[in-house]
Each structure stands twice: as structure tokens, then as C-alpha cells.
N, C-alpha and C positions, 0 to 999 in steps of 0.2 A: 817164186810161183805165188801163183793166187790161192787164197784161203774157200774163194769164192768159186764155182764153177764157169766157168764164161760162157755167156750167150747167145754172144754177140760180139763183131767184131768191126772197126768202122775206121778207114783208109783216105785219108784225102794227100792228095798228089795235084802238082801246077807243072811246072817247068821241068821236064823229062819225068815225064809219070809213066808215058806208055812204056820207058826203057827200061823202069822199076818194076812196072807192075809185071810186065812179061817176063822177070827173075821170078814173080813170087807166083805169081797166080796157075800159070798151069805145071808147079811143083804141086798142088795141093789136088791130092788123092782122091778117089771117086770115093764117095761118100763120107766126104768131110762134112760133119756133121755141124759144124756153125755159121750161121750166114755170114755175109762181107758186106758190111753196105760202102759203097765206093763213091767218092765227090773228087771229082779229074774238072781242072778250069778248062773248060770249051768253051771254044768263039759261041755264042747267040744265035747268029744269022746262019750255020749251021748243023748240020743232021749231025748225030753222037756216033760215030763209028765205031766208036770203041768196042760196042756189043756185038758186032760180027766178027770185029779181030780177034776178041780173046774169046769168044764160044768157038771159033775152032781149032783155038790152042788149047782151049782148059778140059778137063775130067770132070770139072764141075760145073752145074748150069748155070751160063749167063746170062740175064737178060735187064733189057732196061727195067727200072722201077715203075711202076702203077701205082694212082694214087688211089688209096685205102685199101691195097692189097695189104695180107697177112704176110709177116716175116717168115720166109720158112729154112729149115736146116738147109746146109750144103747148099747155098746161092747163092751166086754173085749178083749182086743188084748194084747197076751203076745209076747215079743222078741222071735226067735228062739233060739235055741242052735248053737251057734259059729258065732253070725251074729249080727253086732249093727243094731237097730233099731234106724230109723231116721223120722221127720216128713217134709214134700217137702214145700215150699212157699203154694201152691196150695191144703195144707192138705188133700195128698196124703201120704201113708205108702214109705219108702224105705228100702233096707236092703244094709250094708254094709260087706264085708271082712277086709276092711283098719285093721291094728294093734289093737290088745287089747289096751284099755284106763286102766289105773289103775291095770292092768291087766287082765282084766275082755276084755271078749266080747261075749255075749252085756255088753256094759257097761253103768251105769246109767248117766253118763255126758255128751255122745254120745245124748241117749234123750232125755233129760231136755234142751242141750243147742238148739238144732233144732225145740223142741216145744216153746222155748220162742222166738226162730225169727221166728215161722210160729203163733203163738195164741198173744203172746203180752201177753198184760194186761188179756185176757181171758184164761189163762190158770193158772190152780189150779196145784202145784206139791208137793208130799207129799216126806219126806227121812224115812225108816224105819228102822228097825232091820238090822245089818249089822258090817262084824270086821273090815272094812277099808273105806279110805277115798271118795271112788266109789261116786258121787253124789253130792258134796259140792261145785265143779264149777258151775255145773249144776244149782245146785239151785240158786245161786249167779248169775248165766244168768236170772233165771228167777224174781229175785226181782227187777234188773238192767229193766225187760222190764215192769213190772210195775202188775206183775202177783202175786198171794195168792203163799207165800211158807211155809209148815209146817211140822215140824221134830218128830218124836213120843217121847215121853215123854223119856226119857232116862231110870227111873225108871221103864217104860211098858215093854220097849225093853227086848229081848232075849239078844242080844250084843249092846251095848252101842255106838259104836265107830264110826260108822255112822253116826247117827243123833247128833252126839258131832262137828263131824267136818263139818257138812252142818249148825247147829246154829253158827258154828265160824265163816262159810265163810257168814253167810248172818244172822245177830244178830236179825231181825225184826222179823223172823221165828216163825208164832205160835208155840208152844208145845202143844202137845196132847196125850192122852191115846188112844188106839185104840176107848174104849167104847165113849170117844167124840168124838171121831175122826169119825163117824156113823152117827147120827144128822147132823152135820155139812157138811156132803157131802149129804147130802138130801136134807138140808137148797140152799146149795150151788148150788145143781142143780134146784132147784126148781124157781130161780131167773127168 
């Protein structure tokens, strides 16, 4: 466990994210008190579904991110479509255009690396199911700030190649199955 209390929590998924995230996301209990910020690689050309799928499976609020909105407890905030998601000093939302990262935009290294200079040590980030390298900086910013970094079990995973190269880029990285992976963010928030 963290010495630190967690603030924040921040999720990036590619290739089978929606089959991950619908294990994790409506396990988490009405008033789960730490936000999710979520980066899922979606097409560009278009609209983010995701935010109607899982607000009416989850107990906890979903809804897409706004730019310069305030972080708040118990929210799911997912990336737009075609727009990194970034987190301000002031953990404030921001939304970028700048170039795809990895190719991807959102891209998950876009917000890993802004939630570990806005949360530090208090930010929890997870790597998931995913075919490319998207998130393995990211994580590596966030071990570098002194934050929990954790890659899903390679074996749980849909696509392996994700959570292969964020445990390269940052070797401390717990491993997890999604079904631990549940407890542990309840433990996690409960600090």
C-alpha cells in the first residue's frame, strides 16, 4: 500500500478496454470517493460511446471530460474522441489538439504524464489491455513521482502488448488480474 493517500486514479485501455473496464468500473460502489480519469483509443471520425455504456452500468457518475472543469471525487471521466486529456497543476481537466502521441489521440501518455506532475505520490495509474506501446512513458512518469503504478496481468489481458511494455518501462509495476485488480482499488480508495 501507499504511504500516500490516493487522489486520483488514471486508466488508459486500447484493444479490449470496453471488456476490462466493464469488469472494473460498475464493481465500484456509489460513493467511491476518487476520480478515474480514463484514456480508451477511439476512432477520431467518431462520437465516444463509451459514456452512455458505462453510466448505465456504473453507481458511479460518468460522463465525458470538459475542458477546465474541476476534478471531482467519485467520477468517471472518460477522454473525448480526438482530444488528449490532460490534468492542470490546479487539478483542473484540460483538453488538447497538439499531435497524436503514439498515434493515438487521446493518448494514454498524454495523461499519465500530467497526472504525475499534478497528483505526485497520490496518484494510482493503471496500464491495460492494449496492441501498442501507448502508456509505458506515462507510467514511468508516474513511478519517477513517487505514485502506485500497475499493469494488468498479461495473462488477463485481451492484447498483451501494453501492459508488456509499461512493466518494461517501469519494472516496480504491480501485476494484476482485473478480479484483483477490484479489492485493491477499494482498499486503495478507502485510505
Amino acid at each position: 500500500m501507499s504511504a500516500t493517500p490516493i487522489e486520483a486514479i488514471a486508466i488508459g485501455a486500447s484493444a479490449g478496454a470496453v471488456q476490462a473496464l466493464l469488469r472494473i468500473l460498475p464493481a465500484l460502489p456509489a460513493g467511491f470517493p476518487v476520480p478515474l480519469l480514463i484514456v480508451v483509443h477511439v476512432p477520431p471520425d467518431r462520437s465516444n460511446a463509451l459514456v452512455a455504456l458505462f453510466a448505465a452500468k456504473c453507481r458511479v457518475a460518468v460522463r465525458e471530460a470538459e475542458d477546465k472543469e474541476p476534478v471531482l471525487p467519485g467520477t468517471v471521466y472518460f477522454a473525448p474522441s480526438d482530444y488528449h486529456l490532460l490534468v492542470e497543476a490546479d487539478r483542473s481537466l484540460s483538453l488538447s489538439m497538439d499531435e497524436p502521441v503514439n498515434h493515438s489521440r487521446p493518448a494514454i501518455d498524454v495523461l499519465l504524464e500530467s497526472a504525475a506532475d499534478a497528483y505526485g505520490a497520490a496518484l494510482a495509474a493503471i496500464i491495460l489491455t492494449g496492441a501498442n506501446h501507448d502508456g509505458a512513458v506515462g507510467l514511468r512518469a508516474v513511478c519517477d513521482a513517487g505514485g502506485i503504478a500497475i499493469v494488468q496481468d498479461f495473462t488477463d489481458a485481451q492484447v498483451s502488448t501494453m501492459p508488456e511494455a509499461a512493466l518494461a518501462a517501469c519494472p516496480s509495476a504491480r501485476i494484476m488480474t482485473l478480479d484483483d485488480l477490484i479489492p485493491y482499488l477499494l482498499t486503495l480508495a478507502a485510505q
